[in-house]
N, C-alpha and C positions, 0 to 999 in steps of 0.2 A: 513600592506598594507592597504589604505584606501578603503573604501568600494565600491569606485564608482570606483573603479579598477576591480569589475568584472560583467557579469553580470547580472542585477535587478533579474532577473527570477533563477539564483542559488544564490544569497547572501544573508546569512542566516536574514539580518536588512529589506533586501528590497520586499524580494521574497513574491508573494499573498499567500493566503491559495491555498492548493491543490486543492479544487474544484474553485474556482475562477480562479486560473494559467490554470485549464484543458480545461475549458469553454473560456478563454479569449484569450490562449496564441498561437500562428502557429507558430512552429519549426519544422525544416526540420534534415535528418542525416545529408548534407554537413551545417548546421549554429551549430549542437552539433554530431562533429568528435573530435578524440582526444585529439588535440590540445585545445578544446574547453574545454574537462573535465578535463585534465591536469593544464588549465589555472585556472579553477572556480571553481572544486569543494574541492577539498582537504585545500583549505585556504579559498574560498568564503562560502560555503555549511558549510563546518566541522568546520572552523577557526582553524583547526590542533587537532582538538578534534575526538580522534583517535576513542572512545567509544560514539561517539555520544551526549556528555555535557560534561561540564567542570569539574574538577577534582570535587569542592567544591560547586557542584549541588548535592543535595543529594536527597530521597525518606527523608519524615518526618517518624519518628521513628516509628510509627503507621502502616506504612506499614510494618515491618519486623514482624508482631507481628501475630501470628494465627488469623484467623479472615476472614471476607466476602471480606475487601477489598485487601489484600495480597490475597486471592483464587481466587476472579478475574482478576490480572493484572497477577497472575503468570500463569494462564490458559491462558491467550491473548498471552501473550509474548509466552509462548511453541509453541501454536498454530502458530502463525505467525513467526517464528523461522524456523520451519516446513515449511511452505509455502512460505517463501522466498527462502530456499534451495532447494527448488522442480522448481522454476524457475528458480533458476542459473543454473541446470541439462539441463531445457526446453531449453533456451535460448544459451547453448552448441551449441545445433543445428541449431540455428537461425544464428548463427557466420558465421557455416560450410556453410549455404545456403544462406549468404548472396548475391545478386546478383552483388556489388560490392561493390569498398573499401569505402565508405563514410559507406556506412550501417553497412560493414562489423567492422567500426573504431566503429559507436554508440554500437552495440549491443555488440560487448566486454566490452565498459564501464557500460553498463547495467547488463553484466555479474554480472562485479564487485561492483558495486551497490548493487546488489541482492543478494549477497554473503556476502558481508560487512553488510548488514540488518540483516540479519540471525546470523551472530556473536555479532552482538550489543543488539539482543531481548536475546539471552544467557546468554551476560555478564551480562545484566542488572536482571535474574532471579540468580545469583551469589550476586550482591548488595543487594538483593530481602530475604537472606539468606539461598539461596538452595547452598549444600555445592558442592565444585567444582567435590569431588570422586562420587556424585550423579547426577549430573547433568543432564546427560544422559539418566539416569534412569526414574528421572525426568518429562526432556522432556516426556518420551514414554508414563508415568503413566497419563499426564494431556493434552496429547493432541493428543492419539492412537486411539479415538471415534473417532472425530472429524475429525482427520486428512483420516481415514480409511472412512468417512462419505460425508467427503466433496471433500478432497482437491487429494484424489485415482482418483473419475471418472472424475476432470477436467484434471488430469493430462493425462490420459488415451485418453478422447476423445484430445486434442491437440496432445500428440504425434501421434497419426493414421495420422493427416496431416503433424507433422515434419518427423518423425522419419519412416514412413510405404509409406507417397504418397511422401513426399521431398516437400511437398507444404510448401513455404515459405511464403505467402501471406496467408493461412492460419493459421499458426502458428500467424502469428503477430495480426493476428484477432482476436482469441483466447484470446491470452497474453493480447491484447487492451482493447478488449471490454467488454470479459468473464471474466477474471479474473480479472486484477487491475483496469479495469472499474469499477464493481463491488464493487468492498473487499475494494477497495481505499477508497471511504466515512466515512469509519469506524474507519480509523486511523486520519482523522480528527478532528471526534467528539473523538476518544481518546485522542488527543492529547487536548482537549480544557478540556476531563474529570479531567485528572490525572494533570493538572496543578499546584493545589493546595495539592495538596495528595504527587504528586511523582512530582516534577520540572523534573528528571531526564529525567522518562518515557516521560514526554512532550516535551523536549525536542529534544531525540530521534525520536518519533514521528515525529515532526517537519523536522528534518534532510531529514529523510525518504522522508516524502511526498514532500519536494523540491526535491528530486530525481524524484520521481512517476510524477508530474508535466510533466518532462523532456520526462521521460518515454510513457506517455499517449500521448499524442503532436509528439510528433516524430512518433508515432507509427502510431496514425492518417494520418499523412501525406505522411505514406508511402502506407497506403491502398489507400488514396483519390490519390494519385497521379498515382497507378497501376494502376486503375479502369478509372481514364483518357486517361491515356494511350493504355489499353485494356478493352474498353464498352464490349465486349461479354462475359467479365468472371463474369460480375454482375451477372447473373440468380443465379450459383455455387457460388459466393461470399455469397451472400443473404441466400441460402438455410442453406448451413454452418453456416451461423451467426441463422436463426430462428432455426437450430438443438441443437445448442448450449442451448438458450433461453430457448430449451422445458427440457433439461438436466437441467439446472439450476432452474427449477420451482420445479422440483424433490429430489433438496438437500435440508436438512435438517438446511440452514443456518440461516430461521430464529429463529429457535430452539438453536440451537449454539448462537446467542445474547443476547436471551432473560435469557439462562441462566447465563451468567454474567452480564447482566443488573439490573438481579434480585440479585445477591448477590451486584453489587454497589449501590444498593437501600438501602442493609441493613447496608453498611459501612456508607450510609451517614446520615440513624438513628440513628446510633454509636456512627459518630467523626463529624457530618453535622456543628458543631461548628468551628472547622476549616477551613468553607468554606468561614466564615464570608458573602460580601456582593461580592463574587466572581462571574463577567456574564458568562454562558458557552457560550452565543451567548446574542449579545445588549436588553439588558432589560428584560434578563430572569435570574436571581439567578439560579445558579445549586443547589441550597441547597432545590430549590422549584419545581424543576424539578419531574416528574415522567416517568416512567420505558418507558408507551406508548409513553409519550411526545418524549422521547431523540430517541427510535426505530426511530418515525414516521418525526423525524429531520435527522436521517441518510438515509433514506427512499428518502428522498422528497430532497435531497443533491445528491443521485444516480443517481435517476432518470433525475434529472434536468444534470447532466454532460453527461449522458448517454443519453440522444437528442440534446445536445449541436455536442458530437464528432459524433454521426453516420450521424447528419445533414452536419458538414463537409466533414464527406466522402461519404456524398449522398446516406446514406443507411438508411433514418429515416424511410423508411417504411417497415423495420424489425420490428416493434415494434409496 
């Protein structure tokens, strides 16, 4: 099917980087309802590429081998394995309280999104060479800190507003701004790291973050359009989002980067030769990159999407 058959914003040829789609794009639940994810993303997004790259996209041999850069990609992938499957639990409840069926259609496909994420960072810790009777195990061994460190108290504060008040507008808050606000930048910069190392992993990446695009945008629009709707719930909107904010200063996330930052520092004093004259962003070599550098590029990729969306939903002065 040709590519202008579906689209720009899910086609795998056409679609922006995740943060440029975040920042650029206004999508509402009634323009991405099922019909719409049905139409675009399984042939647009995937191209029928059930695991997220094509068969004969492969990781370079190098990654399957003990070493700094197989210890950091398979620590990401657990990690985020992990935290995709904690939102497709979250997002259960977002289904149940959706206030009606357009929402009620997006955030089941987001379900399924977020569920499909979470099986594709698995499979690809299988390609990775963690054997399939460990898997499991696996996961727990390389991403039970981290996950217990980070991804326990976001889960915790959002369910108090799904699952304990039935705030639905909280919950999406959360989901928007807190977490895949956040955490989103990073799968960015991974996908532009691991291009050369692993096609696969970038790939995957990729996939993802045209989902996350979908994701953050709709999500947006549904808080800027409540808060239009009902001005009085701002003060409560606000306060939730700065408690959030103050939660979030509290986790130990920049710790969690820095340490596989620091071990793809060492892979790429290793194999930096097969980086050749690779840009991870225009007129920077990733072979010449350093650890602050790439940090303070995810950093300043956050921030920048993260004043972009809360300016559309008229909350920039959370921050």
């Amino acid at each position: 099917m040709a590519s202008e058959s579906f689209p720009a914003e899910a086609d795998w040829d056409r679609a922006p980087s995740l943060v440029d789609g975040a920042v650029e794009l206004d999508l509402t639940p009634a323009s991405c309802d099922l019909r719409y994810w049905l139409a675009a993303v399984p042939q647009g997004t995937l191209r029928g590429h059930v695991l997220g790259h094509a068969a004969d996209v492969r990781p370079h041999p190098v990654m399957s081998e003990p070493g700094p850069l197989n210890s950091a990609l398979t620590q990401e992938l657990a990690f985020r394995s992990v935290a995709e499957e904690k939102a497709t639990r979250a997002i259960a409840y977002m289904v149940a309280l959706a206030p009606d069926n357009e929402t009620l259609e997006f955030y089941s496909t987001q379900l399924l999104d977020e569920a499909r994420h979470a099986m594709v960072f698995r499979s690809h810790l299988l390609q990775l060479g963690v054997g399939k009777d460990e898997l499991w195990e696996t996961i727990e061994r390389l991403a039970a800190a981290d996950r217990d460190a980070v991804l326990v108290p976001l889960e915790e504060f959002g369910l108090r507003s799904l699952r304990e008040r039935g705030d639905f507008i909280g919950g999406v808050l959360v989901l928007t701004v807190l977490v895949e606000g956040v955490l989103a930048p990073a799968a960015e910069l991974s996908e532009r790291k691991w291009r050369v190392f692993d096609p696969a992993a970038a790939d995957i990446e990729r996939g993802a973050g045209i989902d996350e695009i979908r994701h953050l945008t709709v999500g947006s629009a549904i808080v800027r359009d409540h808060l239009l709707r009902n001005p009085e719930d701002r003060p409560r909107v606000l306060e939730l989002l700065r408690e959030g904010y103050r939660l979030w200063d509290r986790l130990p996330v920049e710790d969690m980067v820095l340490n596989r930052e620091k071990l793809f520092q060492q892979g790429i004093e290793q194999h930096g030769e097969l980086l050749g004259d690779y840009e991870v962003w225009p007129g920077r070599r990733l072979a010449d990159t350093t650890i602050e550098e790439r940090m303070a590029t995810g950093q300043e990729w956050a921030q920048r999407m993260q004043r972009s969306r809360l300016a559309y939903m008229g909350l920039e002065e959370a921050v």
